[in-house]
C-alpha positions, 0 to 999 in steps of 0.5 A, a space after each residue: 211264118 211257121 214254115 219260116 220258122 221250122 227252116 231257120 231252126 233245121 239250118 241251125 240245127 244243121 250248122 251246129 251239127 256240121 261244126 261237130 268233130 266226127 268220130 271217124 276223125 278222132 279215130 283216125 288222129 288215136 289210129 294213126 298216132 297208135 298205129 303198129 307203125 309208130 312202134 310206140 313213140 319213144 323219145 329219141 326214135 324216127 317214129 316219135 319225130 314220126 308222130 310230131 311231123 304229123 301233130 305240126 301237119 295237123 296244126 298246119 291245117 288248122 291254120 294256127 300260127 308259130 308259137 315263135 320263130 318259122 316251125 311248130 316243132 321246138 327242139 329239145 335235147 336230153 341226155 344226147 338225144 334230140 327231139 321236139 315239142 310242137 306249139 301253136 297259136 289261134 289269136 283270139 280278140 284278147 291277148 289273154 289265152 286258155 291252152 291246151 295240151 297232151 304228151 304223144 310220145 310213149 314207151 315204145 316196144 319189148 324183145 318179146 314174141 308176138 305183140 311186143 308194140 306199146 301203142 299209147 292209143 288211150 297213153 296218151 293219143 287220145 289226149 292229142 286227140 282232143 288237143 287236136 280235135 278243138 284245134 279243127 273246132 276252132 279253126 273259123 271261129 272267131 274267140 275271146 281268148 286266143 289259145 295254144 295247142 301243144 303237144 309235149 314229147 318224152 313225157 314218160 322218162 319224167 316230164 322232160 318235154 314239157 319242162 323243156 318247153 315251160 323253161 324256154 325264155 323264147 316263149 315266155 310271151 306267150 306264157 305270160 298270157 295264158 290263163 288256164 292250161 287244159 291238159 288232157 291224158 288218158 281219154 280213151 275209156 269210160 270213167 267210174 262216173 259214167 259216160 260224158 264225164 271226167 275228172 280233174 287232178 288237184 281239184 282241191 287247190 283251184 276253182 277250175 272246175 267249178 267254173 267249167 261246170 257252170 258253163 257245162 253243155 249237154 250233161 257234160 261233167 268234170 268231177 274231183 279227181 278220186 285218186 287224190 293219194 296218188 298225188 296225180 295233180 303234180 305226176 303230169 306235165 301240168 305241173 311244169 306250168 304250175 311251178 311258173 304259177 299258171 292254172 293247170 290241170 290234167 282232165 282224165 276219164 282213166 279208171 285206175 281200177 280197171 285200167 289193165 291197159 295202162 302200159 300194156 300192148 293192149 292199149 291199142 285202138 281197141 279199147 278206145 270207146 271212140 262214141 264217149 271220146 268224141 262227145 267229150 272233145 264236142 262238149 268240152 268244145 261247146 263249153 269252152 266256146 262260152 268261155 270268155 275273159 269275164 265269165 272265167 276267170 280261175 284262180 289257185 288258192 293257198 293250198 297249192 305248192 309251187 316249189 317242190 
């Protein structure tokens, strides 16, 4: 019986194991996004529909279904330019939805000598990183609520792409059901709390983070955001969700202090700790897997601000 009982607990243990996202992926999806040749994604280049052909590649993989019509990327134009967000959808057994999301375009390059590259690897492809990363986790299993992934373009010239996909009336099915939207920017690096630890923007104004905490696997911690007077909260593409009244938070481990990567050309795969990033997208994956439409349920409270 004790032999029985050893083999269960190492085939477990094996299976949890293999349903773990490998470093050498999230390396792969930062390194690719932030390669030299992506020349830094700036809205309305090659290299940023470049980088949403390959997020749509990834969705495709995951076998995720459109979020309307025959494609992931949704068009967009802004001042004469055209580009593309990309959207899609796991159905789960409710009808209720959490989301997830990151932007992937960046600022692109400068005229000077050298290394004139602003590769965006921790702006913000450590952020489609983890998007793309619980998409692979998800990819077989079956869940509470089905979720959407997306991927918003021209992000850094003010929000552009995720304003354009919120005010889209062909997806305001799919929006009327989500519950919660986890928005993941700036992962890449080590946060003030320590390893295995992020914080939430606009901690203040819902209960988003308390039920995560509740529900936290393996030391997994999201703590109040620590720039509050930066007013982060409504600076990110989250905030295009909460004007339509939807629970959405940006989830950041970027060290404001010590950030001098912060659109710099160093923010390369370089000063990505690929061991921190890949244990936060595993551990934010197992919590979200005891998630369900009982046990998470978060609302806003009368501090937040919809008009503004």
């Amino acid at each position: 019986m004790k032999k029985v009982i050893s083999i269960v607990l190492i085939a477990q243990s094996f299976l949890s194991f293999a349903q773990n996202i490998s470093k050498e992926r999230v390396v792969n999806i930062v390194s690719t996004l932030a390669s030299d040749e992506m020349k830094g994604r700036k809205f309305g280049t090659l290299e940023n529909d470049k980088a949403a052909e390959y997020i749509a590649s990834e969705f495709k993989k995951n076998n995720l279904d459109y979020c309307f019509g025959d494609s992931y990327l949704i068009p967009f134009e802004y001042k004469d330019k055209k580009g593309y967000n990309v959207c899609g959808i796991k159905k789960g057994k409710s009808e209720q939805s959490l989301a997830y999301s990151a932007h992937f375009d960046h600022i692109g390059t400068n005229n000077k000598e050298g290394d004139n590259i602003y590769n965006g690897a921790d702006d913000d492809a450590s952020g489609v990183a983890t998007v793309i990363g619980l998409a692979d986790y998800f990819k077989d299993k079956k869940t509470d609520f089905s979720m959407v992934f997306m991927a918003f373009n021209a992000e850094e010239i003010g929000l552009i792409g995720s304003k354009a996909l919120a005010e889209n009336e062909k997806l305001n099915p799919v929006f009327s059901n989500i519950k919660a939207l986890f928005n993941f920017e700036m992962l890449a690096t080590e946060s003030q709390f320590g390893k295995n630890a992020v914080f939430m923007t606009g901690d203040e104004f819902s209960d988003f983070d308390e039920l995560i905490n509740n529900n936290a696997v393996n030391g997994l911690k999201v703590y109040p955001d620590p720039y509050q007077g930066q007013q982060l909260f409504y600076r990110s593409d989250n905030v295009n969700f909460v004007k339509k009244k939807i629970i959405a938070h940006s989830i950041s481990t970027v060290d404001m202090n010590k950030a001098v990567h912060y659109h710099a050309v160093n923010d390369d795969i370089n000063i990505v700790d690929a061991d921190n990033l890949t244990s936060i997208i595993n551990n934010l994956a197992k919590t979200i897997e005891k998630l369900n439409t009982k046990n998470f349920t978060p609302k806003y409270n009368d501090k937040v601000k919809y008009d503004f």
